[in-house]
C-alpha positions as CSV (number, residue, x, y, z in Angstrom):
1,X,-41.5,-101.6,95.2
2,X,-41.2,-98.1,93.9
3,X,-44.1,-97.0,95.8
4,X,-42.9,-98.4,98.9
5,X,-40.1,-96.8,98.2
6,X,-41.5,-93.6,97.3
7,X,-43.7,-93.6,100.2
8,X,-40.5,-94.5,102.8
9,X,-38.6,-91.4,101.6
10,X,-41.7,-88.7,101.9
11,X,-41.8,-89.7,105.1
12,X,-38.6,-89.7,106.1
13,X,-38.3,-86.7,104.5
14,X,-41.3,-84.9,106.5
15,X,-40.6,-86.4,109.8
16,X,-37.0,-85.1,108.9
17,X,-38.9,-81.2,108.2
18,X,-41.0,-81.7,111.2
19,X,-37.7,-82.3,113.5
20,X,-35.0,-80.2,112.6
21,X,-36.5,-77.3,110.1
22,X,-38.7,-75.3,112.1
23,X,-39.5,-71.4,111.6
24,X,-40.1,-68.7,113.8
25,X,-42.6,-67.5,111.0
26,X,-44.4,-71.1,110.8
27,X,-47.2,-71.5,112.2
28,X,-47.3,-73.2,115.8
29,X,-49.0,-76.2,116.6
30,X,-52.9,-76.2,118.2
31,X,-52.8,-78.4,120.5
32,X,-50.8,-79.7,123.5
33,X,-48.8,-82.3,124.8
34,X,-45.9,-82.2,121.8
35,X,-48.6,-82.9,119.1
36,X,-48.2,-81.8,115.7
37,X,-52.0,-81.1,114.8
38,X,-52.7,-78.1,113.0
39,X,-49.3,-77.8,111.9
40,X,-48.8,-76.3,108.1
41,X,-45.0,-76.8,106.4
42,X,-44.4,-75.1,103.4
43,X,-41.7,-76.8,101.1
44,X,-40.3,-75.9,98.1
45,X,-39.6,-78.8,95.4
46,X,-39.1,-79.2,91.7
47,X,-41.8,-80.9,90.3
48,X,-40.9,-84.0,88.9
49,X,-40.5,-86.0,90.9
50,X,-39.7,-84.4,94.2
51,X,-43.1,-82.5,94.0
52,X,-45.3,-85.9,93.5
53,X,-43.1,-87.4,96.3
54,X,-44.2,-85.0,98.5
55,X,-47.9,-85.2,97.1
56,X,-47.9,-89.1,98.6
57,X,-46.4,-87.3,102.0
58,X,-49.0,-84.9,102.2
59,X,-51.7,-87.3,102.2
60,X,-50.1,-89.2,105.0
61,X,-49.9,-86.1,106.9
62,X,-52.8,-84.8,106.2
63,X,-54.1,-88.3,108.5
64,X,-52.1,-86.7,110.8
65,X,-53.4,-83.3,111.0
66,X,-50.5,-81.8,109.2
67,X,-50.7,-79.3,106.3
68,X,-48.1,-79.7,103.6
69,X,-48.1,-76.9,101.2
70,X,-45.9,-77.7,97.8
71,X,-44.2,-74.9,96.3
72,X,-42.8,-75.7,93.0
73,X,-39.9,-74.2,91.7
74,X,-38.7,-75.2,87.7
75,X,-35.4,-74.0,88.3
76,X,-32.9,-74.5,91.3
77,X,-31.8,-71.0,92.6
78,X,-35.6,-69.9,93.2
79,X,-35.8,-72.8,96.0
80,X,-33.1,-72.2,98.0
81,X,-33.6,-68.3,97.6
82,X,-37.1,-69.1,99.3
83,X,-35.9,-71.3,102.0
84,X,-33.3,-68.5,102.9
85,X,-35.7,-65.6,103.3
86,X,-38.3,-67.6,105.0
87,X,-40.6,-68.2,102.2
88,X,-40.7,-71.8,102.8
89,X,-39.1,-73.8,105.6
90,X,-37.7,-76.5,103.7
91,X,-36.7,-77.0,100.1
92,X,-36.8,-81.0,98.4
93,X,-34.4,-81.1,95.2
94,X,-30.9,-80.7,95.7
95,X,-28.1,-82.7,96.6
96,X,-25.5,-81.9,99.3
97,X,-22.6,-81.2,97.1
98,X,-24.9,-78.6,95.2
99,X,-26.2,-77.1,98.8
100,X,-22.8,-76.5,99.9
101,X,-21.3,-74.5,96.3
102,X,-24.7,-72.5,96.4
103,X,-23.9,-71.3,100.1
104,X,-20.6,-70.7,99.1
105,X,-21.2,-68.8,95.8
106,X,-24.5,-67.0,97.5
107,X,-23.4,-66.3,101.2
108,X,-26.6,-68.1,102.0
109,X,-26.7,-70.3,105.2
110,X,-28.7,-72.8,104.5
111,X,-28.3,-76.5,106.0
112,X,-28.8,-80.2,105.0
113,X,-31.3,-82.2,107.7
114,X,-31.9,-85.5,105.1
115,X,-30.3,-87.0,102.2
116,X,-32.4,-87.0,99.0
117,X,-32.4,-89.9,96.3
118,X,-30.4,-89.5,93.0
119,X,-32.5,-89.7,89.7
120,X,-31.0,-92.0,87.7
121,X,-29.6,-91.2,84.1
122,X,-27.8,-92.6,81.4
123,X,-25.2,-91.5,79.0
124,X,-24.4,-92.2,75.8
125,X,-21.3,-91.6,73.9
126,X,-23.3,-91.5,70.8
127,X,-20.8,-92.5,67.8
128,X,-18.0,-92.6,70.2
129,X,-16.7,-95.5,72.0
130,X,-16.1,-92.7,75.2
131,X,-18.0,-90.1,76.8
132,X,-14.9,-87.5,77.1
């Protein structure tokens, strides 16, 4: 089931970069007739596990003809910094809430074309009956 589900979002997630984040700077598809052939998209990700999702993705797209370049990033300024100048097209790690206050704080003006999944985490209050 994790697979599966691993395998839906990479590809929602690239059909999502192949629809709606395009650059002037990327490079144009080979062929006619709206196909994507020959196509490279370079994305920007953290590596675990954003990174590895995107390794499944670029095997399916590789079927397709596409080329998906992972750039990975171990913190989460560097990412967005790259999508903004152009570096990459697309960044894979962040969560809307986080997008917005990084615009905000860093005048950038980047946008969000697909939700992303939510690691989850535990907390423990240790000796404490709460976590405040």
């Amino acid at each position: 089931m994790k697979k599966f589900l691993a395998l839906s979002l990479s590809l929602v997630l690239c059909l999502s970069l192949l629809a709606a984040c395009g650059n002037k700077d990327a490079e144009k598809p080979s062929t006619s007739g709206g196909e994507t052939k020959g196509t490279t998209i370079k994305v920007a990700a953290s590596p675990a596990p954003h990174a590895e999702i995107l390794g499944v993705a670029k095997e399916i797209l590789a079927e397709e003809g596409i080329t998906l370049d992972i750039v990975e990033f171990t913190d989460y300024i560097q990412p967005n910094m790259a999508t903004e100048s152009g570096d990459v097209v697309a960044n894979y790690f962040q969560h809307v809430a986080y997008l917005n206050d990084f615009n905000e704080e860093k005048g950038t003006h980047l946008k969000n074309v697909a939700e992303i999944h939510y690691e989850p985490y535990g907390l423990y209050p240790g000796k404490n009956a709460t976590v405040d």
